[in-house]
C-alpha positions in Angstrom: -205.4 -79.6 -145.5 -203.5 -77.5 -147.5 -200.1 -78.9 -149.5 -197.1 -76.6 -149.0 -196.4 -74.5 -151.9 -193.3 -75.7 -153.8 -189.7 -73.8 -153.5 -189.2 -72.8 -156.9 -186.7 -70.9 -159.0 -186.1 -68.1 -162.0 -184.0 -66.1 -163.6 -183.6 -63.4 -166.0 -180.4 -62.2 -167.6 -180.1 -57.7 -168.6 -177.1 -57.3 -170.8 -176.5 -54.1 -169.1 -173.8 -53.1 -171.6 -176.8 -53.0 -174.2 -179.1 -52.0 -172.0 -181.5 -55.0 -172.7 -182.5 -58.6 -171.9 -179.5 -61.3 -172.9 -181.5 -63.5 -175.1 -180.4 -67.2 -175.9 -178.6 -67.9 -172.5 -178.1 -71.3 -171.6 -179.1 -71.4 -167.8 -178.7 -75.0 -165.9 -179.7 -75.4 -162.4 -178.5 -78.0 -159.7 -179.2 -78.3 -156.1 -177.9 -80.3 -153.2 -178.9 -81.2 -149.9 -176.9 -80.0 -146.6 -173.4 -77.8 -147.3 -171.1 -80.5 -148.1 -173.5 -82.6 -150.5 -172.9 -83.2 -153.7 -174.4 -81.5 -156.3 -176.9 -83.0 -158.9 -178.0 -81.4 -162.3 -182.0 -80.8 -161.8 -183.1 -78.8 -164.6 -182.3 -76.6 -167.6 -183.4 -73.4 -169.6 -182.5 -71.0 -172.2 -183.8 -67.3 -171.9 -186.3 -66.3 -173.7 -186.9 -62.6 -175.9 -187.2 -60.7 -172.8 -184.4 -62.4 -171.0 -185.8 -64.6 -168.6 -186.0 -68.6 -167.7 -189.9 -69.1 -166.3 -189.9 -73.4 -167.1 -187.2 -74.4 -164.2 -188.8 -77.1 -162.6 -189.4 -76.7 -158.8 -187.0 -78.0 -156.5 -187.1 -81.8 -154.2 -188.2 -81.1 -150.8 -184.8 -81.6 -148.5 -183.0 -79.1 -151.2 -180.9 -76.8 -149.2 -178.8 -75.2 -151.7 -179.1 -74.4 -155.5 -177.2 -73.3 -158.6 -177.4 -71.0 -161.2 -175.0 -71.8 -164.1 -175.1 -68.8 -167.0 -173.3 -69.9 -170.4 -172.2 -66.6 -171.0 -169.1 -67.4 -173.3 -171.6 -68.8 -175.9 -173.8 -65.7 -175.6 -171.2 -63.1 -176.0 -169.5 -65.0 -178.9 -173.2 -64.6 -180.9 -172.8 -60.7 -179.9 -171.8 -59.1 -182.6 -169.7 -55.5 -182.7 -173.1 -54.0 -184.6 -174.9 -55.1 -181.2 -172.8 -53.1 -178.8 -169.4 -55.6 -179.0 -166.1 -54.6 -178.3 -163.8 -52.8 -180.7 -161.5 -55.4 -180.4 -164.1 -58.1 -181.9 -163.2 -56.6 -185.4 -165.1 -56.0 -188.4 -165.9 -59.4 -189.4 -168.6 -59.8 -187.3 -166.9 -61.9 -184.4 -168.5 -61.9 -180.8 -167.9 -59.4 -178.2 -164.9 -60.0 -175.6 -166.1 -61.8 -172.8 -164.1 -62.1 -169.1 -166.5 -64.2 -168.0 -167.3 -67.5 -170.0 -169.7 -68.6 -167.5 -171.2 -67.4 -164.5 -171.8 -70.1 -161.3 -174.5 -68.1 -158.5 -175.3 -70.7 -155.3 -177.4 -69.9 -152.7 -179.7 -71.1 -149.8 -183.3 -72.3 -150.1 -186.0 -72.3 -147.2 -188.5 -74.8 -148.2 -191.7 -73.1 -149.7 -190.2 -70.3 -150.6 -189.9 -68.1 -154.1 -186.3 -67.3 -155.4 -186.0 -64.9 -158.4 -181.9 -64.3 -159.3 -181.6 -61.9 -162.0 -177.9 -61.4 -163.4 -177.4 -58.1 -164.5 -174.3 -58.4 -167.0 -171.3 -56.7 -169.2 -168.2 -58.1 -170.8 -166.2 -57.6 -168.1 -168.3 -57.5 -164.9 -171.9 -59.1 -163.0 -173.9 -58.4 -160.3 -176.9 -60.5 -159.0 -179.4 -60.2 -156.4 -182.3 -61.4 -155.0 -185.4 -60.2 -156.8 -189.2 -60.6 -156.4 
């Protein structure tokens, strides 16, 4: 008898105002059980070179929901103007404005079941998905 495959998540991040993977992210993940349960931390990341978190740790069988959480404050304050920043971070090599500080993505899990959330993001805007 076979074990049922594990629900797992990942995640890469495309700074899609560079028009490249957002390296150095701080990523945590939670998860809960049932829509009004409460939330527990269950693992942590930071992206890698190509922008992606591939070490989240599968998630407890009776998970129903999970979160993404993106430090993206911290990762547009390393941005620097001479890596596509804002005009308004100045000269003197300050971060790149960010709307955003941190991004929050919950969704649904079937048991057994793959989810992939990339987070396409800019200063001032995100979109996310489910991926493959």
């Amino acid at each position: 008898m076979t074990s049922p495959r594990p629900t797992s998540v990942s995640t890469h991040i495309l700074d899609t105002g560079l028009g490249r993977p957002a390296a150095g992210v701080a990523v945590s993940l939670s998860v809960r059980s049932g829509p009004g349960g409460t939330w527990h931390e269950h693992g942590a990341s930071v992206t890698d070179a190509d922008g992606r978190c591939k070490d989240l740790p599968a998630l407890a069988e009776g998970t129903t929901h999970a979160r993404l959480e993106f430090a993206t404050e911290a990762y547009f304050a390393g941005r620097t103007a001479g890596q596509g920043g804002s005009a308004d971070a100045g000269s003197s090599g300050e971060g790149a404005v960010c709307f955003f500080p941190e991004v929050a993505i919950t969704f649904a899990v079937d048991p057994g079941e793959h989810y992939h959330v990339p987070l396409l993001l800019s200063p001032f805007g995100y979109s996310v998905y489910r991926g493959s």
